[in-house]
C-alpha positions, 0 to 999 in steps of 0.5 A: 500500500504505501509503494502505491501511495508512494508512487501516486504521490510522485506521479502528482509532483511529476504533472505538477512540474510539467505543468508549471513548465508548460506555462512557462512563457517562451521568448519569442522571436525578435520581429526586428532580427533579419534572417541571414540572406540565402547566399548559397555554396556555389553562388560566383563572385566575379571580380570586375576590375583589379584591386590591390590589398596594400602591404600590411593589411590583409582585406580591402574594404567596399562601402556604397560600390567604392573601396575604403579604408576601414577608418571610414565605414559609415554606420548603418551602411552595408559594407563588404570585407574581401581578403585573407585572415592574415596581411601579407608583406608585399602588396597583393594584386588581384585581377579580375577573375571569378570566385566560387562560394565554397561555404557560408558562415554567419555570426550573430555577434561578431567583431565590426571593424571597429570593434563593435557587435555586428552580425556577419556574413562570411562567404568563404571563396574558392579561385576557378583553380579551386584555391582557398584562401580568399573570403568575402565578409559582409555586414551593417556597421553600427549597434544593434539590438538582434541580428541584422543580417545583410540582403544581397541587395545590400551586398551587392550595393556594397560591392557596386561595379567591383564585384558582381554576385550571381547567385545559385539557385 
């Protein structure tokens, strides 16, 4: 009889906490928070005209179709990163050619450029020689409360007549 007991009584605090968590309310989505934009693995990145990565740095900046020094993204403007994680010593000159996006990153909280929380999207790029190395990062400068994601509009809007980005669908 008191196994009986026993087992009801913890049957009742079973259903009492599946109830209380039931209740719970859940956090629902920010309706602000843009979804990252669909670039997926085999869109091509063609490049239009040579660029040149200066010695010491490691990525050249794009901002409203014009190359800019990091120092002077505007906030709350798509802007575009192309280059390798690490500077080199000597300029880089890079003509124009295709890349193919080998794969997608996207980080929520990442590090902007200058230092502030962003979300980024990191399109890792392949050469037609099939050579890594390469990536393009894109994202919206300035503070946010959630994720901003950039649309390829915007991407594109960020590249101008340097890059042109054809998506595969």
């Amino acid at each position: 009889m008191r196994s009986i007991g026993r087992s009801i009584g913890q049957a009742i605090i079973l259903l009492g906490v599946v109830a209380l968590v039931a209740c719970q309310p859940r956090p629902r989505p920010d309706p602000l928070a843009d979804a990252p934009q669909d670039v997926p693995t085999g869109s091509t990145f063609t490049l239009n005209q040579t660029i040149v990565i200066p010695a010491g740095a490691s990525a050249v900046y794009f901002q409203d179709a014009q190359l800019v020094a990091q120092s002077g993204l505007r906030q709350h403007y798509a802007f575009c990163r192309f280059g390798t994680d690490d500077p080199a010593g000597t300029p880089r000159e890079i003509k124009p050619q295709p890349f193919t996006v080998g794969g997608v990153d996207y980080e929520e909280q990442a590090s902007g450029p200058v230092g502030e929380a962003i979300s980024l999207t990191r399109m890792n790029l392949l050469t037609s020689q099939k050579v890594q190395g390469y990536n393009m990062t894109c994202g919206l400068p300035g503070p946010a409360e959630s994720a901003r994601f950039v649309t390829v509009s915007q991407i594109n809007g960020a590249v101008g007549g340097y890059f042109t980005l054809k998506r595969l669908f």
